[in-house]
N, CA, C and O of each residue as an XYZ file, in Angstrom:
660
protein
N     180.520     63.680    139.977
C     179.719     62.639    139.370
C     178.257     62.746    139.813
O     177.512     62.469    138.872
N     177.615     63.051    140.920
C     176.579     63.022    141.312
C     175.995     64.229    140.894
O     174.808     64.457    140.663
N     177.112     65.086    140.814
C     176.271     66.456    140.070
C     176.299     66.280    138.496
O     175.880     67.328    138.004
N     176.511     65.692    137.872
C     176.434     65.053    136.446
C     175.289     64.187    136.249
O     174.576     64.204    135.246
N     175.098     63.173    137.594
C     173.628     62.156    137.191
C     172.833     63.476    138.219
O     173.168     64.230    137.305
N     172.401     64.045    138.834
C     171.648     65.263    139.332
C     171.033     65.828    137.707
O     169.924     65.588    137.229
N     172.122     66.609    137.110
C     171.799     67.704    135.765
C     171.522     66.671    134.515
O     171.013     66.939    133.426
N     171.829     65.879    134.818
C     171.301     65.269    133.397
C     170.414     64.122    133.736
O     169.785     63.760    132.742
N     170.093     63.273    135.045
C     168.985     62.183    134.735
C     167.755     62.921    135.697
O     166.608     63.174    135.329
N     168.271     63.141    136.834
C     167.015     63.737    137.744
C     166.298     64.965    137.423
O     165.080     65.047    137.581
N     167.035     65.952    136.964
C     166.387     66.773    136.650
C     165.463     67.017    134.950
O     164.794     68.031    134.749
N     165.549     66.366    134.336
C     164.557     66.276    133.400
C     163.656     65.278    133.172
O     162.811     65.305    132.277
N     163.866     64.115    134.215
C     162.807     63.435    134.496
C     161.726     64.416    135.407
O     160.535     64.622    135.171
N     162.500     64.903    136.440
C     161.461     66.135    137.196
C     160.923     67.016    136.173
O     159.725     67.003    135.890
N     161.609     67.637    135.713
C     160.805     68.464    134.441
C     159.835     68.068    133.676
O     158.911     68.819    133.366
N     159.916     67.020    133.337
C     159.186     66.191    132.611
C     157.875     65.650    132.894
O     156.834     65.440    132.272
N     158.317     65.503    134.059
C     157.148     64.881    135.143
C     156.175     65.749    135.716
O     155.050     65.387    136.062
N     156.638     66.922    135.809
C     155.842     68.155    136.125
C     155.189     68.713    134.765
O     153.965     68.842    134.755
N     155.878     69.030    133.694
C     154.513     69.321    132.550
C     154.163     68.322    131.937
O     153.873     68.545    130.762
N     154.060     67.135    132.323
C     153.167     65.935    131.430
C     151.971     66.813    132.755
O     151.003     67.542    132.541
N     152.484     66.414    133.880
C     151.049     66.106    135.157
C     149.889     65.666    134.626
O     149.803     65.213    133.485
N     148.812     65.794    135.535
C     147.634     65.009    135.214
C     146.903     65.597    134.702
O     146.550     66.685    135.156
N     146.404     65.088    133.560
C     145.503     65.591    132.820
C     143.722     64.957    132.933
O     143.450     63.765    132.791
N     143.102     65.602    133.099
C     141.538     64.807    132.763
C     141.301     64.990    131.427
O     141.357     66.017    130.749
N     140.921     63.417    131.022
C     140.197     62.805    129.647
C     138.723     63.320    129.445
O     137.720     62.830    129.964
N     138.781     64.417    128.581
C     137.129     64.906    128.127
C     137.100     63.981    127.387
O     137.779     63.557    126.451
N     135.979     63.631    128.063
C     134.805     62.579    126.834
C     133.807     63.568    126.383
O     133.184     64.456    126.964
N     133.859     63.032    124.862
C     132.549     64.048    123.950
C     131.117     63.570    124.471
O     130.736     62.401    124.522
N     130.417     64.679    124.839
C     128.533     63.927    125.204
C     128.325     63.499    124.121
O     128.658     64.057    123.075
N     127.686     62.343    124.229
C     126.739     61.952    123.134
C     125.108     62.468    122.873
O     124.227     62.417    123.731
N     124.965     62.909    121.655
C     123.305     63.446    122.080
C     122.711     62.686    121.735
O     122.959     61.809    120.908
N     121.564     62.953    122.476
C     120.124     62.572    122.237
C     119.783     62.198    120.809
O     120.271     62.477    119.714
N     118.164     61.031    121.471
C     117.694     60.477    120.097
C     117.047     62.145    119.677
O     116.980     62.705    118.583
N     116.576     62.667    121.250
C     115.757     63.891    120.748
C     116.541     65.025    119.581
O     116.140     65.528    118.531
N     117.726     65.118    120.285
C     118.980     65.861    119.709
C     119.247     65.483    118.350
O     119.462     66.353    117.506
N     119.253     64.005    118.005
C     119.638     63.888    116.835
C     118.298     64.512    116.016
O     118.208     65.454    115.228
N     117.398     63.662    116.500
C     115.915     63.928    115.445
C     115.907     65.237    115.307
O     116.001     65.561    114.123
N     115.789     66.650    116.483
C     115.657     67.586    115.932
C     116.698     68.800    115.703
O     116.456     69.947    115.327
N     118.055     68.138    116.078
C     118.792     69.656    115.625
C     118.706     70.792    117.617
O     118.192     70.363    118.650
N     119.125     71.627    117.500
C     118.780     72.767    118.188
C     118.079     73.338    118.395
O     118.056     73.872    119.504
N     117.172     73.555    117.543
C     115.805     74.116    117.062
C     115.001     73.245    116.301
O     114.087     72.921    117.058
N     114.867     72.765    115.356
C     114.840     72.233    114.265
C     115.314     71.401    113.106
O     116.512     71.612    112.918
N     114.937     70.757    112.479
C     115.834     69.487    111.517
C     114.724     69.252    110.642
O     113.604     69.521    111.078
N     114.853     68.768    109.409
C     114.122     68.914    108.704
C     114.431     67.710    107.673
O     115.329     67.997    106.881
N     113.912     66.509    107.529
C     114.067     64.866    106.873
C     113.297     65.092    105.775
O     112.285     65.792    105.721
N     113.945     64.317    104.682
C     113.525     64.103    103.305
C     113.595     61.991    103.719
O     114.268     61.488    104.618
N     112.804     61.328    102.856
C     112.750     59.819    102.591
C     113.074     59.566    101.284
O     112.607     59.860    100.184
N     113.959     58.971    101.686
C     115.331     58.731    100.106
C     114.886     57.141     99.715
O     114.753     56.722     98.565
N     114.655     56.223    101.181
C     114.637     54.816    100.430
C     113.970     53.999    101.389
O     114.034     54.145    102.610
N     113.284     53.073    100.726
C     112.645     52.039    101.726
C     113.282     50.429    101.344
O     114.086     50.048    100.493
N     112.409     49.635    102.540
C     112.751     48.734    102.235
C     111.663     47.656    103.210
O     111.435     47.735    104.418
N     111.143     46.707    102.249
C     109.858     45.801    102.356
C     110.302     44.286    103.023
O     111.201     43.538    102.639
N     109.394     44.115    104.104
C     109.871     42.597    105.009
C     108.929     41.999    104.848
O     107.895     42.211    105.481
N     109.057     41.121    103.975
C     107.281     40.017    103.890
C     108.039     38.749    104.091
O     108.897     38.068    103.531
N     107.087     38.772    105.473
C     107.504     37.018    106.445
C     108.990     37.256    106.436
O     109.610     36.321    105.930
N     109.811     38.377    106.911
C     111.269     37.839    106.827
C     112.115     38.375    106.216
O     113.211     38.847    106.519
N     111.112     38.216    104.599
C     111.961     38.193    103.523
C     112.362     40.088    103.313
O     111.705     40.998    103.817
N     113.475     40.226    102.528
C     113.839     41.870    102.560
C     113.957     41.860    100.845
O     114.652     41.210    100.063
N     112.849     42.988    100.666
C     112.964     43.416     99.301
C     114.075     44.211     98.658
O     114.046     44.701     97.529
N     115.313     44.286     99.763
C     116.365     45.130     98.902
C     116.384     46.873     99.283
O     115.598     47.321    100.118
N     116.775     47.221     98.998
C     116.312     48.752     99.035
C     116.053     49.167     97.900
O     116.481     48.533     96.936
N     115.265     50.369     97.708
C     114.702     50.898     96.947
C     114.729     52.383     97.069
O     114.326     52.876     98.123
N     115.059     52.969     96.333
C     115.096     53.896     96.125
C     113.534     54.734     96.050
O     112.616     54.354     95.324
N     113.461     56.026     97.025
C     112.099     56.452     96.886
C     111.765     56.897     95.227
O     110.569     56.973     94.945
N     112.795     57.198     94.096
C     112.390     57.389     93.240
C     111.823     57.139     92.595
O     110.951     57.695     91.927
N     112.520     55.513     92.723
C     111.519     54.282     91.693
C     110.878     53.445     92.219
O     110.829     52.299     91.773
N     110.153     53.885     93.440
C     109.650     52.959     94.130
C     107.483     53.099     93.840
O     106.562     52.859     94.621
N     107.486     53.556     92.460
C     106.122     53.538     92.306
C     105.132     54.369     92.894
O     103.922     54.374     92.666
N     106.040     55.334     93.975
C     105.082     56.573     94.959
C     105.130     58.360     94.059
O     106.019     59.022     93.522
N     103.528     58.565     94.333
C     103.151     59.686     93.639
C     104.624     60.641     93.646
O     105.149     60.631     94.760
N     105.282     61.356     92.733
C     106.292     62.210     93.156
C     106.239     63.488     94.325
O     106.971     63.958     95.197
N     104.757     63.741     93.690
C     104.469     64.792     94.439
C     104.465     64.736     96.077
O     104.623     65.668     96.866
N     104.175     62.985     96.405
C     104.170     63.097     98.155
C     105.620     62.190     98.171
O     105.834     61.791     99.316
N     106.555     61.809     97.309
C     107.510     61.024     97.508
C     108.619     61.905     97.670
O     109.690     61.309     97.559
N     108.742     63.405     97.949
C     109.971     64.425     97.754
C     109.140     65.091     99.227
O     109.579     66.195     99.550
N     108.314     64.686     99.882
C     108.066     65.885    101.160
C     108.424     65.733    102.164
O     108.715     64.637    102.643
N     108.476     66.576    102.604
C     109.146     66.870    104.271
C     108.987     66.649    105.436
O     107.805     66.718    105.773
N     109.728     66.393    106.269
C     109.294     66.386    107.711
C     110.004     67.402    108.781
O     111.228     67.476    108.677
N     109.590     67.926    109.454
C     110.608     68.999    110.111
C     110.037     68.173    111.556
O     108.842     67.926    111.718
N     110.774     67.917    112.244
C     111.017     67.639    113.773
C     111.248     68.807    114.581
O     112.356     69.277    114.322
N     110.390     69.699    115.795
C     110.915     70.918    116.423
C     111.365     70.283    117.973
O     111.019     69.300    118.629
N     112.490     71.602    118.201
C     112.988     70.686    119.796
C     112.149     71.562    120.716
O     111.515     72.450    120.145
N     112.040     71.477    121.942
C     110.942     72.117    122.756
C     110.112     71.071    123.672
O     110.449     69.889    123.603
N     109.242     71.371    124.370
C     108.646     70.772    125.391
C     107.271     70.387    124.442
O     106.575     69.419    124.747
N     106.960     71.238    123.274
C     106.169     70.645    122.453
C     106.260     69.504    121.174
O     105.417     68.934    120.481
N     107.182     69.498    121.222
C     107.591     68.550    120.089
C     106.376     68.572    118.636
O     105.533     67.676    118.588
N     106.411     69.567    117.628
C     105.624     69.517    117.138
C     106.675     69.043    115.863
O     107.904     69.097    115.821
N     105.760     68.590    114.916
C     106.414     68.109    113.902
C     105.420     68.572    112.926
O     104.248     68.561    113.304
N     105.769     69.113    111.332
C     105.039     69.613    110.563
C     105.486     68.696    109.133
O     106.657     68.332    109.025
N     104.372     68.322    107.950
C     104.819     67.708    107.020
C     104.357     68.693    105.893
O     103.283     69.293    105.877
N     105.450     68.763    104.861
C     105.268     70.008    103.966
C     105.531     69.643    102.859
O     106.058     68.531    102.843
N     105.287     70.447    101.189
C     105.413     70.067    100.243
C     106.917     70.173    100.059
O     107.694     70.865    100.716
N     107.165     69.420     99.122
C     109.085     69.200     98.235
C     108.557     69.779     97.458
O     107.411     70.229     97.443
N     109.918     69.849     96.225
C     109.956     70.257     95.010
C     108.603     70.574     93.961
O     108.147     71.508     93.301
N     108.274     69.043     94.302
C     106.810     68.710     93.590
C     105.452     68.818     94.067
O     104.877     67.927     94.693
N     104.879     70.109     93.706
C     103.763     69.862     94.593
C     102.312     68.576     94.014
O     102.286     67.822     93.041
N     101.591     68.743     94.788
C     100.325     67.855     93.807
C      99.390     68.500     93.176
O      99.034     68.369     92.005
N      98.805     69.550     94.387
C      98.678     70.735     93.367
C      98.627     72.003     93.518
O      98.776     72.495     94.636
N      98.369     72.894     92.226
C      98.850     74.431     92.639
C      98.661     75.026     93.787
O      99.492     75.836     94.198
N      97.333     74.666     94.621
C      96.915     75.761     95.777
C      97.270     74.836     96.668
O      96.450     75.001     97.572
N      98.287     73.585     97.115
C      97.814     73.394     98.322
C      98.893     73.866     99.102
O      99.931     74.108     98.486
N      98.872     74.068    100.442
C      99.679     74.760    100.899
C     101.327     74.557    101.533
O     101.830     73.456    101.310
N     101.742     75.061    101.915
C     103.332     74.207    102.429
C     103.320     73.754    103.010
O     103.698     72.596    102.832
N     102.892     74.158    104.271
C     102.727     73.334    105.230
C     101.350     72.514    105.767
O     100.634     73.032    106.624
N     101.005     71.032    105.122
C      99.987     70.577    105.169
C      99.606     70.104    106.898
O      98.425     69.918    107.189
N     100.308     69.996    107.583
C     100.340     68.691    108.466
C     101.095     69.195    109.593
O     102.319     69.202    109.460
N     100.596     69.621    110.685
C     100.952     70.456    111.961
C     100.568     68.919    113.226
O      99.459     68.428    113.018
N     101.126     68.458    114.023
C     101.155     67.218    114.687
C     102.574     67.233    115.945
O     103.602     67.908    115.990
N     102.170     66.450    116.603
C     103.387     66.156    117.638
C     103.800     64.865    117.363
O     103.033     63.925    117.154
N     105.485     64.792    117.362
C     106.060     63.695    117.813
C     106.107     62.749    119.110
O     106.449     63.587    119.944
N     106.060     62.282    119.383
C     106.760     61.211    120.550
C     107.735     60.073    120.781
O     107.709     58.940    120.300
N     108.558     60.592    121.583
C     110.019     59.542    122.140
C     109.861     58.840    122.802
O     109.102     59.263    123.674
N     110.094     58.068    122.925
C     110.219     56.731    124.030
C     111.533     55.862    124.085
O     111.582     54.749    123.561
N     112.549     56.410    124.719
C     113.653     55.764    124.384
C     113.869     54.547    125.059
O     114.775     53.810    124.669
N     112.997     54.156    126.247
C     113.710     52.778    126.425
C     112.891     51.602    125.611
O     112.696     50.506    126.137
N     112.498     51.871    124.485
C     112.628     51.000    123.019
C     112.971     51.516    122.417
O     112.937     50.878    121.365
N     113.596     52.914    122.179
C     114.027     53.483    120.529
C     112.990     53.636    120.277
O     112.693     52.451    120.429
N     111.676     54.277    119.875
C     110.268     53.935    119.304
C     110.292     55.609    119.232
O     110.720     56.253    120.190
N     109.733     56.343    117.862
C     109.652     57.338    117.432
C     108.321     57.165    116.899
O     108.242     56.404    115.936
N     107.115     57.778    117.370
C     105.872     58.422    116.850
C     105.817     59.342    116.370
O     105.920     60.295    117.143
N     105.646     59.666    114.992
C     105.459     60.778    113.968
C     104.508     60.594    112.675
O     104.556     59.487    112.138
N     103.857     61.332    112.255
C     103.643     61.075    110.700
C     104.434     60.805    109.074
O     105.378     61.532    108.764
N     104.153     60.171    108.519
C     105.363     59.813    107.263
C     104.538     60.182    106.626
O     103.404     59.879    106.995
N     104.696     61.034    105.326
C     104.158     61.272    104.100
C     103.517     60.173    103.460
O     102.364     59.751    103.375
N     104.593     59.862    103.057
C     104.641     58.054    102.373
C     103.614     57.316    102.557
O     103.268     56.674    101.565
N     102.633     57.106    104.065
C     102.220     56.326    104.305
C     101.148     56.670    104.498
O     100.294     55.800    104.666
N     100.776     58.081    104.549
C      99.751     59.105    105.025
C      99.345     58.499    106.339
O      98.272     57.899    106.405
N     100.291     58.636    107.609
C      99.985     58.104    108.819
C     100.689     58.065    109.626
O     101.905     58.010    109.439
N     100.089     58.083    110.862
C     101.459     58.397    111.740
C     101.572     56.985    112.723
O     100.693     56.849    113.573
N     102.241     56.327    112.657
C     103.159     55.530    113.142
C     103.846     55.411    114.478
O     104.020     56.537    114.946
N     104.256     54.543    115.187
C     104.855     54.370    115.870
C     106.526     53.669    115.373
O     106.839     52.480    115.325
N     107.213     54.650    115.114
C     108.421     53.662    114.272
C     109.457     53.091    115.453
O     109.480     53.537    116.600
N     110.007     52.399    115.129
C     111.103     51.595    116.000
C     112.711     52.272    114.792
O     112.983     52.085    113.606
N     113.302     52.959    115.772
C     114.309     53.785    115.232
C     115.486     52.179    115.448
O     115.793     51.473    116.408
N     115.758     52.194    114.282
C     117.292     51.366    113.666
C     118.191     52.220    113.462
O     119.130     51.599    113.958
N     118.576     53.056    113.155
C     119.397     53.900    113.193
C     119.165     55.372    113.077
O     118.241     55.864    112.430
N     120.123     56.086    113.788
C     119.983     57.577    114.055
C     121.192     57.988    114.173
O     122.018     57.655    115.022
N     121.360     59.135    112.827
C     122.950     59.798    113.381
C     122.282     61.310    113.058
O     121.062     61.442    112.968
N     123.445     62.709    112.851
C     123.174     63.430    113.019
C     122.693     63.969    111.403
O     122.461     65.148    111.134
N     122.606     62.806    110.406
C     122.462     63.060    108.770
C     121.392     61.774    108.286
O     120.966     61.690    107.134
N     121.104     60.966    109.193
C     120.681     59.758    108.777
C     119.696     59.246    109.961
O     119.879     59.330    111.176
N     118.486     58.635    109.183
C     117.342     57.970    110.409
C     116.816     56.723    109.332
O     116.397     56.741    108.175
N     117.033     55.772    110.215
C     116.469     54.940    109.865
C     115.156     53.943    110.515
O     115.331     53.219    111.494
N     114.208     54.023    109.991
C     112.725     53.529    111.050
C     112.428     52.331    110.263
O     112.852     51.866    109.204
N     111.353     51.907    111.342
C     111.022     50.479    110.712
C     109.415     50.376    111.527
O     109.146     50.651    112.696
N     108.733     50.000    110.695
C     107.085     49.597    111.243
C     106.904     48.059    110.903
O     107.312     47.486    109.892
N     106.284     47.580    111.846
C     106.166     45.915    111.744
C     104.533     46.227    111.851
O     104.018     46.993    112.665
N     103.963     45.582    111.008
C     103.062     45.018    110.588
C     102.167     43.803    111.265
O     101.687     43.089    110.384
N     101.859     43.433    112.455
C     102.024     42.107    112.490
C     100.662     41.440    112.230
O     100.481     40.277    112.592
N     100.033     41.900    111.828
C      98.705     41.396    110.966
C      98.799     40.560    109.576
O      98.226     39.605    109.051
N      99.970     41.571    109.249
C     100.554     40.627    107.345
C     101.862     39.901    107.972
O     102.452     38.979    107.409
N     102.207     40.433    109.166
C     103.989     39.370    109.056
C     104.695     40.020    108.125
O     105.276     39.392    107.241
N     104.742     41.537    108.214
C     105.732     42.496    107.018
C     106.380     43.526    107.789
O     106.443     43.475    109.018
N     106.804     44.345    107.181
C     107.529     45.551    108.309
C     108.214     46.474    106.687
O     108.919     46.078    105.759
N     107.705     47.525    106.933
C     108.005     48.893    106.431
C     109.817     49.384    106.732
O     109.632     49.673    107.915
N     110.504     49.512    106.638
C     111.350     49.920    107.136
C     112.529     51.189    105.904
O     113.409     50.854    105.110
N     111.902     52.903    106.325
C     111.982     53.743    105.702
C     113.420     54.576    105.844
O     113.757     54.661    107.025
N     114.004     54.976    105.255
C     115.550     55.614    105.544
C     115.393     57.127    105.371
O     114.953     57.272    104.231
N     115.537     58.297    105.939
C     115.620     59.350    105.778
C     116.559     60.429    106.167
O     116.742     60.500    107.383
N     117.238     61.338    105.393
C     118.294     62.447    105.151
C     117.838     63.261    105.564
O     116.628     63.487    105.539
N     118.941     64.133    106.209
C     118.109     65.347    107.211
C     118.845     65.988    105.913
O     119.883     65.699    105.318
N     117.530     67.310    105.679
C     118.324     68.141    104.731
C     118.575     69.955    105.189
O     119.042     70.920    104.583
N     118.019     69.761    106.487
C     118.267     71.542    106.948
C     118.031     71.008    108.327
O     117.307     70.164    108.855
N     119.285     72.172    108.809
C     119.017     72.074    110.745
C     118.864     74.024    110.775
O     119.297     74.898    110.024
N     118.123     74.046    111.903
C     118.437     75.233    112.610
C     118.062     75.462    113.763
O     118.374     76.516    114.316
């Protein structure tokens, strides 16, 4: 009898107990705002949609299409580089404005500041560079916001990364 509860309860609880053993829980790193903004090398944002805060109020989103902006600067680029320089370049889209101007208009540095979230860059859109307050950041999606506080409004722009390398 004891060699019956031996072969059948003790010993495959021992077995058992020996290949579960202890395992350590990898946790995935989370990256960086830097990481998200630029990729490995590089990342490269298109502005798909905005959205207008007067006193409060939220105009909805809008689509950059129909949002009344020249086409030609409403389809351009932003490339974010990773590095100790952080340069950021703004370039023509699809549409240029006109024939000779060149691709790459707009050679500039970014700046991070993460204990506000606060992203300094230039926006097409606005012809200016900004101090944005990052609302959201994933590895396909940025969302910024500029407050105004002279009008009591706030800018708040959404942009698609459309190339990493």
């Amino acid at each position: 009898m004891t060699r019956l509860l031996f072969r059948f309860l003790v010993v495959p609880v021992a077995v058992g107990w020996l290949f579960s053993g202890c395992s350590e829980k990898i946790e995935p790193i989370k990256p960086t705002y830097s990481q998200l903004l630029t990729g490995v090398n590089q990342k490269t944002w298109r502005t798909v949609s905005l959205q207008i805060f007067d006193e409060g109020v939220g105009s909805g989103v809008i689509l950059v299409s129909q949002a009344n902006i020249n086409p030609c600067i409403a389809d351009d680029l932003v490339t974010f580089y990773a590095g100790d320089e952080r340069k950021v370049e703004a370039s023509e889209g699809a549409t240029r404005c006109a024939a000779g101007d060149p691709d790459i208009y707009l050679t500039d540095n970014w700046t991070l500041i993460n204990a506000n979230a606060t992203v300094e860059f230039y926006l097409p859109i606005l012809n200016g560079k900004f101090p944005w307050t990052i609302k959201n950041l994933t590895g396909t999606v940025m969302t910024i916001e500029y407050y105004f506080p002279d009008i009591d409004a706030s800018y708040r722009f959404t942009l698609n990364s459309v190339s990493t390398k």
